[in-house]
C-alpha positions in Angstrom: 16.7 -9.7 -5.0 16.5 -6.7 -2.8 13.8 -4.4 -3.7 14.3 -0.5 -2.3 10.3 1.3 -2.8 11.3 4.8 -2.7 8.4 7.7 -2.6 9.7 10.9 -4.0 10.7 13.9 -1.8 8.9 17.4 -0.9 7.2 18.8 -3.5 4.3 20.9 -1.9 4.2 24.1 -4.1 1.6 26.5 -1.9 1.1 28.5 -5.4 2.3 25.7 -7.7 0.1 26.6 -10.7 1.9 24.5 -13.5 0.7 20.6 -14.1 1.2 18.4 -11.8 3.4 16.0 -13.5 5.6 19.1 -13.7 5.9 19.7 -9.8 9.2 19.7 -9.0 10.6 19.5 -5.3 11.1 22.2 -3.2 14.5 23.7 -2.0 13.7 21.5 1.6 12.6 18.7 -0.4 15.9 18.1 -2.5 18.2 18.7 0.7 16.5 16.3 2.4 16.8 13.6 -0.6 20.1 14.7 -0.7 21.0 13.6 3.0 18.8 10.6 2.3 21.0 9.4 -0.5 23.9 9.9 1.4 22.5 7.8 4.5 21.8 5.1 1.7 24.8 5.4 0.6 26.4 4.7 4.3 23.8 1.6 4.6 25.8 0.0 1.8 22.8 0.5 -0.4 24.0 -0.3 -4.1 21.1 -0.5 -6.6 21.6 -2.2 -10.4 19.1 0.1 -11.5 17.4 2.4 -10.2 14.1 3.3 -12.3 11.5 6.2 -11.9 7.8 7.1 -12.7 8.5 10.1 -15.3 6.9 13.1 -13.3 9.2 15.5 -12.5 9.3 15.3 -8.8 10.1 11.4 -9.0 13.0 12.4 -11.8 14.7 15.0 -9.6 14.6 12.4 -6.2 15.8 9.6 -8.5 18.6 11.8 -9.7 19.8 13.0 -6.2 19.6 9.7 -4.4 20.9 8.4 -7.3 24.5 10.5 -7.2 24.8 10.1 -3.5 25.1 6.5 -4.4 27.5 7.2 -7.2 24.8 5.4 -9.2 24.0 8.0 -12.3 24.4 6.1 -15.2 22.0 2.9 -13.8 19.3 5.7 -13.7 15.9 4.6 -15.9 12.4 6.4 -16.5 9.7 4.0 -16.3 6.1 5.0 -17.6 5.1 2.3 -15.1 5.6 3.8 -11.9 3.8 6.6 -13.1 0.7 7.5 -10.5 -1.4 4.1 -10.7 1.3 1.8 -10.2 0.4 -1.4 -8.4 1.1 -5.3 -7.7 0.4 -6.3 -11.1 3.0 -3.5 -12.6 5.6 -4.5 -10.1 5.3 -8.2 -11.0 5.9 -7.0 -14.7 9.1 -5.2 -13.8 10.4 -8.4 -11.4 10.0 -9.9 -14.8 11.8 -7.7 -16.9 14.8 -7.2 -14.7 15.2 -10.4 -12.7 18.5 -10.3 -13.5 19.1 -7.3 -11.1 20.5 -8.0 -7.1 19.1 -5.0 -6.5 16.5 -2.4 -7.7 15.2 1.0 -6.6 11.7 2.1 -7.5 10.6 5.7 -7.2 7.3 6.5 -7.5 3.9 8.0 -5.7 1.9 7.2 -3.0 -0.7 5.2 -2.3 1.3 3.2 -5.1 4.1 2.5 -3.2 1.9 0.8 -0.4 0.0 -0.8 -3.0 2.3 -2.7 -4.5 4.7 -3.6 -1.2 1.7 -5.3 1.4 0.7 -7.2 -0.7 4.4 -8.7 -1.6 5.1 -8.7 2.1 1.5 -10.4 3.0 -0.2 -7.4 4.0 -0.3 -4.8 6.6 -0.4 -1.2 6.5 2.6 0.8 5.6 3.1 4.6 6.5 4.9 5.8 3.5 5.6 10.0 3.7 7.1 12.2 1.2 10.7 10.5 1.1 10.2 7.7 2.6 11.7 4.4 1.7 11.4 0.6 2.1 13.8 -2.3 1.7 12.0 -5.7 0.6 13.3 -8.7 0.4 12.4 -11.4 -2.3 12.2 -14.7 -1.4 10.7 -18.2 -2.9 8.2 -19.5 -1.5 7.8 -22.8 -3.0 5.9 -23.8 -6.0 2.0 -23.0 -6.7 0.3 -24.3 -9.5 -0.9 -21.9 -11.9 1.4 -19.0 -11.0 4.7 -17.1 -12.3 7.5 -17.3 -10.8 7.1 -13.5 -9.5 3.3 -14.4 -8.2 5.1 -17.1 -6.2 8.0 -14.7 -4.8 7.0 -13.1 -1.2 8.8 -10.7 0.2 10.2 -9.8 3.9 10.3 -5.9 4.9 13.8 -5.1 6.1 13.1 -2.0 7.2 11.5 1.1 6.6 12.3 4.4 7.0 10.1 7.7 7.1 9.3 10.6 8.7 7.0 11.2 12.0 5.2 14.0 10.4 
């Protein structure tokens, strides 16, 4: 299974007043998602579902990224990815949708970082506003005492993000 961690775009509201799970992206954020998408797109990159954490900002990258891909109706909320996601959460959703070749996560940081190094073995990850990793699952021999998942490892792809 390829795994795509995808942190949600722009969303830095100077005089944003509203809740924060309300913060939508700015007018910069959501043209950059949607030339992101559209680079995904070119990269042959062709989730089976693509799920997000429910804040708004997560929603609206989902959505972009997600029509750039021509992927719309594979689009799911998840009240997991919310802001605390992490290695345990993941594992549940490997779980629940093992059946997938490939699946997009968009969520927050640190969570993105939190749940990728330790699937890849560690290491630090810089993960910016829009940025987005491809991990690849892979078996690495039976353990006793663990799932399936707890066994998987992952390789990093790649990872692309900003220099800012």
């Amino acid at each position: 299974m390829k795994l795509y961690f995808l942190r949600h775009g722009l969303a830095d509201h100077p005089v944003w007043t509203g809740p924060d799970s309300e913060r939508p992206l700015t007018k910069e954020g959501k043209r950059i998602m949607k030339l992101e998408g559209r680079g995904l797109a070119r990269l042959g990159v062709k989730p089976d579902l693509i799920l997000h954490s429910p804040l708004v900002r997560c929603r609206e990258t989902a959505e972009m990224v997600a029509k750039e891909l021509k992927a719309g109706d594979r689009l799911r909320e998840e009240h997991r990815l919310s802001p605390g996601f992490n290695f345990a959460l993941l594992t549940e959703l490997l779980l629940e949708h093992a059946q997938a070749g490939e699946l997009m996560l968009v969520g927050h940081a640190p969570d993105c970082n939190q749940a990728i190094e330790p699937l890849i073995g560690g290491g630090r990850l810089k993960f910016g506003k829009g940025s987005i990793a491809c991990v690849k699952l892979d078996e690495r021999g039976p353990r006793p005492g663990l799932s399936a998942v707890a066994q998987a490892g992952g390789t990093l792809l790649w990872l692309l993000t900003d220099d800012a």
